[in-house]
Backbone bond lengths (Angstrom), bond angles and torsions (degrees), N, CA, C in turn:
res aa  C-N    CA-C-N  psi(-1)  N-CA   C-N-CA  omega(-1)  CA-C   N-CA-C  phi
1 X - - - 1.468 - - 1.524 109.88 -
2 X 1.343 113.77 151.60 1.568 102.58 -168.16 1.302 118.52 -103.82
3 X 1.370 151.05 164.57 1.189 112.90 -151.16 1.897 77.72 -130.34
4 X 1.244 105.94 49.69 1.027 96.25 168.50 2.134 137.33 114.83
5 X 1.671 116.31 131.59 1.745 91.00 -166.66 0.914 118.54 -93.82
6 X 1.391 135.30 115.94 1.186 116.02 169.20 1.579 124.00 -85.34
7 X 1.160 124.64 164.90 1.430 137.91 161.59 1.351 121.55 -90.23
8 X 1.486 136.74 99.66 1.176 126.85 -166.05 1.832 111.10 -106.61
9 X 1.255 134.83 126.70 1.427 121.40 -174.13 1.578 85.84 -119.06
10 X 1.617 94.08 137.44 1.881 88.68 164.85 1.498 81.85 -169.82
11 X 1.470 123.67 127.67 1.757 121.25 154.72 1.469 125.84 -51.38
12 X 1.565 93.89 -38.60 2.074 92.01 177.11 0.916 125.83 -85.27
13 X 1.586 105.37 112.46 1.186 115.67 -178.66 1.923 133.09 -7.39
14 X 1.528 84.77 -86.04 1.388 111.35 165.14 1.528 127.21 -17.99
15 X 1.426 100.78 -57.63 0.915 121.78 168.91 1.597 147.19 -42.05
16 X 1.474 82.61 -78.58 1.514 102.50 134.07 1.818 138.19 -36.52
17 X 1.356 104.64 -37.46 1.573 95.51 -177.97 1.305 85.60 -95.81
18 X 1.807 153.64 0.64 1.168 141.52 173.18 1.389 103.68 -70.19
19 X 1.863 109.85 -53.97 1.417 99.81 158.97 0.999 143.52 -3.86
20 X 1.439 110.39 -80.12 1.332 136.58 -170.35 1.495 98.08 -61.35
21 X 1.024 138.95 -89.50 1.307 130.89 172.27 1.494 150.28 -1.35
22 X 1.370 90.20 -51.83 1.237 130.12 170.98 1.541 119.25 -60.01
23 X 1.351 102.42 -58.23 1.483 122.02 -169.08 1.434 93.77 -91.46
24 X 1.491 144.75 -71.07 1.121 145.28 152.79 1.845 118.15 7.15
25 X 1.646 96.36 -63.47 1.490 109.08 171.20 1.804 116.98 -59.63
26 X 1.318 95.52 -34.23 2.028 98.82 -174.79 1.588 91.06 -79.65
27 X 1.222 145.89 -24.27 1.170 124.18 153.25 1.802 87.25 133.56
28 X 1.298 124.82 24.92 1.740 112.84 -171.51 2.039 91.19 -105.82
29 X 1.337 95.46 164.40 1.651 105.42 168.46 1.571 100.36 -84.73
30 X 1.738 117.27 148.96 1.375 97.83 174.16 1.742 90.84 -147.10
31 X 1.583 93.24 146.03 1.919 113.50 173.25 0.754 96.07 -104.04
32 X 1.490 113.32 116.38 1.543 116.27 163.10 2.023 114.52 -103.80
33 X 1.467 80.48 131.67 1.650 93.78 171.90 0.938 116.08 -119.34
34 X 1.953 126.90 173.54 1.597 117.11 -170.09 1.625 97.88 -133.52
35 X 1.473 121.24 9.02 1.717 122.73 -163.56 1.467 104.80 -155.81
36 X 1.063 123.05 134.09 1.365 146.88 174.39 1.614 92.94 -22.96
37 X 1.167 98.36 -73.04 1.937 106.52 -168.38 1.859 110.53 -53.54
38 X 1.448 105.72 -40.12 1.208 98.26 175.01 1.695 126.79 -56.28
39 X 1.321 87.11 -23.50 1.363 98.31 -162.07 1.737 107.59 -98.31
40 X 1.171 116.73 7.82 1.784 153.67 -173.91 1.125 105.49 -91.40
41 X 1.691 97.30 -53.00 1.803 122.55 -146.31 2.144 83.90 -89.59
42 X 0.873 118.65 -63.00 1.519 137.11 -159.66 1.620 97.99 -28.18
43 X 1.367 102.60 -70.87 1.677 118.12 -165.21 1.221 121.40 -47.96
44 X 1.697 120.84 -25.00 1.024 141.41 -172.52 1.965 108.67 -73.57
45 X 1.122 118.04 -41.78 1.354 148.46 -179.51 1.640 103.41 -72.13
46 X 1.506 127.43 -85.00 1.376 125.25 153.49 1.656 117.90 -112.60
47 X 0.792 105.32 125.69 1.624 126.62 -164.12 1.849 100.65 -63.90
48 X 0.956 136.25 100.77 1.436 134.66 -167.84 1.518 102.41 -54.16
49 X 1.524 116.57 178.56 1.454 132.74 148.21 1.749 123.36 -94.41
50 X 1.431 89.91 -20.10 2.006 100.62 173.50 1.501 99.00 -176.54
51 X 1.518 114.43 -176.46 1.041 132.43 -151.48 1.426 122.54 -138.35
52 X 1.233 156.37 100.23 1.053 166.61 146.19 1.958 128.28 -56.27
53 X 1.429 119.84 57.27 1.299 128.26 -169.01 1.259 115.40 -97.90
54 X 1.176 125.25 132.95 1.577 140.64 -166.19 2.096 97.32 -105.17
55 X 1.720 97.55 121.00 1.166 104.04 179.82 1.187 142.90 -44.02
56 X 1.689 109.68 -39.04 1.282 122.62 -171.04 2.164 100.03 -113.87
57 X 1.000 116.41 98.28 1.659 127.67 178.71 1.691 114.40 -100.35
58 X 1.763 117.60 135.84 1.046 95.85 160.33 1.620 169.87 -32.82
59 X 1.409 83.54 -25.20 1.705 108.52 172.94 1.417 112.72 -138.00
60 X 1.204 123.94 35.12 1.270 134.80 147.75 1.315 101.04 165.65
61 X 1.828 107.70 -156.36 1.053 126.43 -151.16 1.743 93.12 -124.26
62 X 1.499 99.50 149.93 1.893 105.52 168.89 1.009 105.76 -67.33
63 X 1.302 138.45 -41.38 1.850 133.87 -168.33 1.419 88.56 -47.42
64 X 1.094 107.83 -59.49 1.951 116.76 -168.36 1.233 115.22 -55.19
65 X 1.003 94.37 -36.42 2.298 107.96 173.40 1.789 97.64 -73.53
66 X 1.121 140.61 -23.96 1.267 119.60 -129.55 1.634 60.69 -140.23
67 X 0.918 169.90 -97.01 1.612 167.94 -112.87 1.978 91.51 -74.76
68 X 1.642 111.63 -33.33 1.169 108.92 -150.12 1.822 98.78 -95.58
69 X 1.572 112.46 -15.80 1.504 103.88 177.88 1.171 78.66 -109.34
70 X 1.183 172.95 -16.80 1.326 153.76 163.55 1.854 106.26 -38.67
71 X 1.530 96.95 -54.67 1.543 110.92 -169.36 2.107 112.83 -51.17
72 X 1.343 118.48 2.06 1.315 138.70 -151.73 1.669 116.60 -160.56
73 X 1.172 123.69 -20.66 1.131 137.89 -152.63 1.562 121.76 -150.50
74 X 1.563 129.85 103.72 1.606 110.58 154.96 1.255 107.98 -104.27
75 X 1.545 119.57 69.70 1.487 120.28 131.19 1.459 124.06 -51.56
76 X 1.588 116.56 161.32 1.581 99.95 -171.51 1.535 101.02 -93.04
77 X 1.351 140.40 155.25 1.484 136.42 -159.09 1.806 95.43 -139.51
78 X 1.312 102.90 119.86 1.365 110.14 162.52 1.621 98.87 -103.63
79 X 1.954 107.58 154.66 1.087 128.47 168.63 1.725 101.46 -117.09
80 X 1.561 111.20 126.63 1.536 124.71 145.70 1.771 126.71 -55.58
81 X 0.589 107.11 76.62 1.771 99.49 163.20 1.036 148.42 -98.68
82 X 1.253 124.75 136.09 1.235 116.95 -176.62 1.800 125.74 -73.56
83 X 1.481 130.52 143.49 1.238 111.76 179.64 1.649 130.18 -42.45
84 X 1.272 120.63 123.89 1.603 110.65 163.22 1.627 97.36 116.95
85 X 1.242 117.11 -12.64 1.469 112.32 -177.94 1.847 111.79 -102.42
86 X 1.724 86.75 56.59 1.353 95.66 170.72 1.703 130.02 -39.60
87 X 1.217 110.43 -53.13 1.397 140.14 166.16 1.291 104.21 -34.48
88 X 0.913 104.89 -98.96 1.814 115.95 163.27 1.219 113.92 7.14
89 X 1.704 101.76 -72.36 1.330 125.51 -168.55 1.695 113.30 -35.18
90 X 1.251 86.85 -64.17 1.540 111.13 -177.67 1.867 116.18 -51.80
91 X 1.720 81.77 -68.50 2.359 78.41 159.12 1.186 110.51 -34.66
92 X 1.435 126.03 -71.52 1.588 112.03 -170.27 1.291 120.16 -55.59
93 X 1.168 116.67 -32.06 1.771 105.94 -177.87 1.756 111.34 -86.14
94 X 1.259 95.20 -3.50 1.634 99.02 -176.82 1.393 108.04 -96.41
95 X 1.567 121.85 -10.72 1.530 142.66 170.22 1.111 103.34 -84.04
96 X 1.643 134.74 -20.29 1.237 113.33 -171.03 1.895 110.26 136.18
97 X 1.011 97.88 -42.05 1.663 102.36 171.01 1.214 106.06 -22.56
98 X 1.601 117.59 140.29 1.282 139.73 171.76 1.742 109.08 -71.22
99 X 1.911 99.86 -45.18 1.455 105.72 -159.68 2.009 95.74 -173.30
100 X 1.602 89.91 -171.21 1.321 80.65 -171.56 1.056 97.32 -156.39
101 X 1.457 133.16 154.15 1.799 123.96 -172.51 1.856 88.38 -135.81
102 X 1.104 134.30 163.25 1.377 143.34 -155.30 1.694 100.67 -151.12
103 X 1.892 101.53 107.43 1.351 109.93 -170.63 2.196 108.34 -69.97
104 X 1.301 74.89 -178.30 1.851 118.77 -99.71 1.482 115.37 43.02
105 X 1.241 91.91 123.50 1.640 93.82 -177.12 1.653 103.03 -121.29
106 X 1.433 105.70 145.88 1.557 109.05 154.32 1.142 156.17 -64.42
107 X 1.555 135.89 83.93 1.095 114.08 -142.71 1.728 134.76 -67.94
108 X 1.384 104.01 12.33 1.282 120.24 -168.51 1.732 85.05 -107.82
109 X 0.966 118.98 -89.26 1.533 92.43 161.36 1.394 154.82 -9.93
110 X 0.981 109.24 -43.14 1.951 135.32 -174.96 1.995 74.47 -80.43
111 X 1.526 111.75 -83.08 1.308 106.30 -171.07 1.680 116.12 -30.06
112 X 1.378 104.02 -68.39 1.569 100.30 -179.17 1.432 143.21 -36.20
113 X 1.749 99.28 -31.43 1.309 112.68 -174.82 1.652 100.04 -93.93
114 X 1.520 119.05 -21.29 1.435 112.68 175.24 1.853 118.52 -63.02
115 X 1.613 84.82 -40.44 1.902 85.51 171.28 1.248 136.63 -92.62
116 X 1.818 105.20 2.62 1.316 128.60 126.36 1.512 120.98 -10.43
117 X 1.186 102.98 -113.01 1.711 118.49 161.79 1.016 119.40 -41.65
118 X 1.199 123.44 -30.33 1.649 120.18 -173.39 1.739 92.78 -81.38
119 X 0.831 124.30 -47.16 1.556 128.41 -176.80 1.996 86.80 -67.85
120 X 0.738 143.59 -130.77 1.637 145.86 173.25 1.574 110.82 54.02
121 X 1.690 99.58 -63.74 1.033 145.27 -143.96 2.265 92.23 -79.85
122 X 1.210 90.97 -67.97 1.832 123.68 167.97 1.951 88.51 -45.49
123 X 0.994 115.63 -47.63 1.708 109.11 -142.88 1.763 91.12 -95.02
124 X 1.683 116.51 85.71 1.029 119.50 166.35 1.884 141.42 -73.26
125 X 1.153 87.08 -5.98 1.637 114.07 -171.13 1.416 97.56 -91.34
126 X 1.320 117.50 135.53 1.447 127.50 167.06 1.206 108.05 -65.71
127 X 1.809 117.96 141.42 1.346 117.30 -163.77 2.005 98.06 -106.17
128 X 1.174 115.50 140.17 1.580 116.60 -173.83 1.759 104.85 -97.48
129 X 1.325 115.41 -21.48 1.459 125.89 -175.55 1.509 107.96 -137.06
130 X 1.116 112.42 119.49 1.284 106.80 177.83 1.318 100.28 -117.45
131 X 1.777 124.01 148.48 1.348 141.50 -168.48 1.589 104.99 -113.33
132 X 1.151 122.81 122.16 1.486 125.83 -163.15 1.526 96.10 -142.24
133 X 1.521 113.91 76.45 1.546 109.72 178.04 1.964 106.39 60.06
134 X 1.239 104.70 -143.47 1.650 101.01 171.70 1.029 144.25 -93.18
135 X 2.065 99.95 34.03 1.235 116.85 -151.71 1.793 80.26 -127.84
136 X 1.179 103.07 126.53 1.571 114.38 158.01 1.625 140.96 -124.54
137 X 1.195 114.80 145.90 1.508 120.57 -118.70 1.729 74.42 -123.81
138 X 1.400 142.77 136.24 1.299 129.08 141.25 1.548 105.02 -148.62
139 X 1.684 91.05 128.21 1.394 110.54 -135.13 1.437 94.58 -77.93
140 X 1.460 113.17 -39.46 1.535 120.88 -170.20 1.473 111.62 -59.55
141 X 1.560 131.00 -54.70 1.352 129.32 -169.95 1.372 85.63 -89.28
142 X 1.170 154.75 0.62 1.308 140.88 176.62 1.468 131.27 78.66
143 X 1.576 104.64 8.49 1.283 109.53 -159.64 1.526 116.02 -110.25
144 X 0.955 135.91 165.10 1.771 155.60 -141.55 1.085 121.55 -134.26
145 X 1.574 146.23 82.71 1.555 123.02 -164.00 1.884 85.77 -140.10
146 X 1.032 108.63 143.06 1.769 145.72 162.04 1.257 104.38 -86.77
147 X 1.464 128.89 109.47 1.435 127.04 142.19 1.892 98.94 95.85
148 X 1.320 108.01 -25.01 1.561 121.82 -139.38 1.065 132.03 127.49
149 X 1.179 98.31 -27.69 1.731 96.21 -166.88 1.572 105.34 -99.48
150 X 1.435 110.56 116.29 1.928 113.08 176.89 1.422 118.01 -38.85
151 X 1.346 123.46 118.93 1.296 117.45 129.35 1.370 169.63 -127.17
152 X 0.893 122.82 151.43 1.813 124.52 -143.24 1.649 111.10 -90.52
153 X 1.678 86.43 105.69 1.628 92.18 174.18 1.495 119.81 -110.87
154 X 1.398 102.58 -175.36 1.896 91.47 -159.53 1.937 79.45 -95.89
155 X 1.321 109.35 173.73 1.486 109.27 172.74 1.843 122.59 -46.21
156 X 1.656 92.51 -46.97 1.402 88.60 -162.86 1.577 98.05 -74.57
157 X 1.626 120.88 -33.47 1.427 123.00 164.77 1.815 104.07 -26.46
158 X 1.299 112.32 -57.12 1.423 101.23 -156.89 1.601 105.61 -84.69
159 X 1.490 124.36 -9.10 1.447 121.15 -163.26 2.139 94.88 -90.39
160 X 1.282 97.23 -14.64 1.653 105.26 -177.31 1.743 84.51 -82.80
161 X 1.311 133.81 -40.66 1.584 108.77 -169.62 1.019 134.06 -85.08
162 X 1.823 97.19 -31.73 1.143 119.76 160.85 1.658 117.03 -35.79
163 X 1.670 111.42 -56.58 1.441 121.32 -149.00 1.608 98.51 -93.62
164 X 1.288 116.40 -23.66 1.668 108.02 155.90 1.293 129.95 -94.71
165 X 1.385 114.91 -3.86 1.647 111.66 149.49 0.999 117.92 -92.60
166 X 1.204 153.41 11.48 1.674 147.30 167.98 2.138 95.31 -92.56
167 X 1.106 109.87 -35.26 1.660 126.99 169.63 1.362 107.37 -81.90
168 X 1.174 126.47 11.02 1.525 104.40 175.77 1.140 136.10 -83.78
169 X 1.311 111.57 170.87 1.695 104.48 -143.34 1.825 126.44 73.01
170 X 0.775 99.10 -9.13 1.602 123.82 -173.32 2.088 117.01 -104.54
171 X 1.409 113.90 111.67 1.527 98.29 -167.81 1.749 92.09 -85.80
172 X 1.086 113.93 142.52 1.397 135.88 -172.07 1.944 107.98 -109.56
173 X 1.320 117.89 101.76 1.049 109.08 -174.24 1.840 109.56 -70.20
174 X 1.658 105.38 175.77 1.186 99.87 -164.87 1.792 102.95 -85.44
175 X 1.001 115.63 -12.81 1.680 116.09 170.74 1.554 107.34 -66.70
176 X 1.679 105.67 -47.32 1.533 91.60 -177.12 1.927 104.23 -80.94
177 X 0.987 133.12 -36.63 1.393 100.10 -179.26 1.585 119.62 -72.24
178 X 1.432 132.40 -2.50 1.212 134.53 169.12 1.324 117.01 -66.41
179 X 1.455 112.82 -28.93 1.213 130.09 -168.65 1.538 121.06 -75.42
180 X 1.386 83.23 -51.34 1.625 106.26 -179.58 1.600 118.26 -71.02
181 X 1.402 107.48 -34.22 1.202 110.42 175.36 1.472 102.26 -105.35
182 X 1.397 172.86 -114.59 0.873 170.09 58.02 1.904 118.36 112.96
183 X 1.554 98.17 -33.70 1.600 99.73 177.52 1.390 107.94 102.92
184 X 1.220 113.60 168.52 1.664 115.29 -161.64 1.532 99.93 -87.46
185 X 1.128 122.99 -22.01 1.565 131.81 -175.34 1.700 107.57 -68.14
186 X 1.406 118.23 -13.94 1.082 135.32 -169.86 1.592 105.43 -105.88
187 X 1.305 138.90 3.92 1.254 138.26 -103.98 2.309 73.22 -116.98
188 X 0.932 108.42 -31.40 1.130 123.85 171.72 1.803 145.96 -51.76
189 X 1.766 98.50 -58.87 1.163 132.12 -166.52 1.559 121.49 -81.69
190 X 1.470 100.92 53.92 1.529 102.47 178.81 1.895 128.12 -50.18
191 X 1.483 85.46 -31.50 1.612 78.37 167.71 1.355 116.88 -54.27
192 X 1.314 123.26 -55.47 1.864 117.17 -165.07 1.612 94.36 -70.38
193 X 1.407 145.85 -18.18 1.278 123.64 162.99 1.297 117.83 -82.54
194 X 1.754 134.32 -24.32 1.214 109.09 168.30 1.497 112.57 -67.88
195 X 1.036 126.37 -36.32 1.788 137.20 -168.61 1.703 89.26 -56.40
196 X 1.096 129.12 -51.68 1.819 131.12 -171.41 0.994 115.76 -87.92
197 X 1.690 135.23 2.22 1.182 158.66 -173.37 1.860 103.65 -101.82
198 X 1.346 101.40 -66.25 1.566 109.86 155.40 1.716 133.38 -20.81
199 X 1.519 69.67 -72.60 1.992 91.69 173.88 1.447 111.11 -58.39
200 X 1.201 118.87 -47.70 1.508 121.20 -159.96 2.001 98.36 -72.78
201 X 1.305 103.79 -32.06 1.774 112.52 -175.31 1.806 98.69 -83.32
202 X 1.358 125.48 -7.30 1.084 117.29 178.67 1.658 104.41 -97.94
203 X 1.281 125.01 -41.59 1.303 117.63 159.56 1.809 134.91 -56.88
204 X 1.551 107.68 -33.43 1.097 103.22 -172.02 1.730 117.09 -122.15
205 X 1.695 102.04 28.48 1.470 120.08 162.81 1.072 97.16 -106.79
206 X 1.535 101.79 175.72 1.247 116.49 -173.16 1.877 95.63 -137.16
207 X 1.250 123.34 -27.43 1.098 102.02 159.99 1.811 118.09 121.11
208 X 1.924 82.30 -34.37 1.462 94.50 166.47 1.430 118.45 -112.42
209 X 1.549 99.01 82.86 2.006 106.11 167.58 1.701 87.74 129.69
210 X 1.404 92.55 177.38 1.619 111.44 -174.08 1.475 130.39 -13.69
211 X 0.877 136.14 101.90 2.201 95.85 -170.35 1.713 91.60 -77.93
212 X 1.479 104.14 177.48 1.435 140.43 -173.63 1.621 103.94 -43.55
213 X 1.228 110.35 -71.87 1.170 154.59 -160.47 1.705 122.76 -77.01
214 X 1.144 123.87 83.83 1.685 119.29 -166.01 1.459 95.22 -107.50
215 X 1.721 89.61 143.06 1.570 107.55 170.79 1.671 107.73 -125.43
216 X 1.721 96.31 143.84 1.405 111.63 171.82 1.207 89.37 -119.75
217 X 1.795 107.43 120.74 1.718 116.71 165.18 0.611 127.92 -72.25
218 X 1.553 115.40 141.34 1.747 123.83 -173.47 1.875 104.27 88.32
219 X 1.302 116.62 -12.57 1.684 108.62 165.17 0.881 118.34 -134.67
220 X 1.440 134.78 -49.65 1.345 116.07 -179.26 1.798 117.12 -168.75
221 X 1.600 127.58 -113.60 1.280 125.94 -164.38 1.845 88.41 171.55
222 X 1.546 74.17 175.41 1.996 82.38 -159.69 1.411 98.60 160.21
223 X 1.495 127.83 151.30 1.663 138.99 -122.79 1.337 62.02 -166.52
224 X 1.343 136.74 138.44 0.995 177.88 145.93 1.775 107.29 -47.82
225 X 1.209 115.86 131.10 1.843 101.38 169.08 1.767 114.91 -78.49
């Protein structure tokens, strides 16, 4: 059974048939395109399950691909990038991007984060407990416990965990979680989210191994699936 089609746009070659392979092997159907328009033109013909778009295209740009099936579509949309195009990064997820994988990519990775979103995407029911490694989230009494043991966050502490574990798996730029938690007037002020970003990883790490919570500088944060 297939677990699904994707739409893949990428000009390099190479690349592209790594794609295919790749995704092919995890068991999904995949369209491969090499140009913005193809990849415009594709969906129209068979309508994908998600999206695989490479930032920089001969005749345009992925933001533009990814702003433009967004405008019709919440399929889940990964962006390819290349290192250093922080900027970028951020346009696409501020267009709509699901997520973003950063070439050379892993394909166990690239996979993971595709069934990420694709699972997200599938999971229409509001979640009341969310499971975040050994950190548990229950949304209704509001409360926070590690291992078992409670812990006590301030409100906005919990509206930052809340709003990147219901997104997880998902990189969350720092405009949209300011926003969401904080208000659009805030839409700005990365200092008071790294400073509450801090705090919240100092309460709910432990110190020995990964913490919860990963940051890519200069865009954003994201909880791992």
């Amino acid at each position: 059974m297939s677990e699904g089609r994707v739409l893949v746009c990428d000009d390099e070659l190479q690349i592209l048939r790594a794609l295919k392979v790749v995704l092919r092997d995890a068991g999904f159907e995949v369209a491969a395109t090499a140009t913005a328009q193809e990849a415009l033109d594709a969906p129209a013909v068979h309508p994908p399950d998600a999206a695989i778009i490479d930032l920089v295209l001969p005749d345009g740009s992925g933001v533009d691909v990814t702003r433009e099936l967004r405008s019709w579509s919440d399929m889940p949309v990964i962006v390819l990038s290349a290192v250093g195009d922080e900027a970028e990064k951020v346009r696409a997820l501020e267009a709509g991007a699901d997520d973003y994988v950063t070439k050379p990519f892993g394909p166990r990775e690239l996979v993971a984060r595709l069934q990420a979103v694709m699972r997200r995407a599938r999971n229409g029911e509001p979640e009341t407990l969310l499971e975040l490694g050994p950190v548990q989230v229950d949304l209704a009494a509001r409360t926070v416990r590690r291992d078992g043991e409670e812990i006590h966050l301030t409100p906005t502490e919990f509206e930052l965990l809340r709003t990147l574990g219901r997104n997880r798996g998902r990189m969350l730029t720092h405009r949209a979680l300011l926003s969401e938690v904080w208000g659009p007037g805030w839409s700005d002020d990365t200092a008071t989210l790294r400073t509450h970003i801090a705090n919240l990883r100092r309460k709910i790490d432990r110190g020995d191994g990964p913490g919860l919570i990963r940051t890519d500088p200069g865009v954003g944060y994201r909880i791992d699936a």
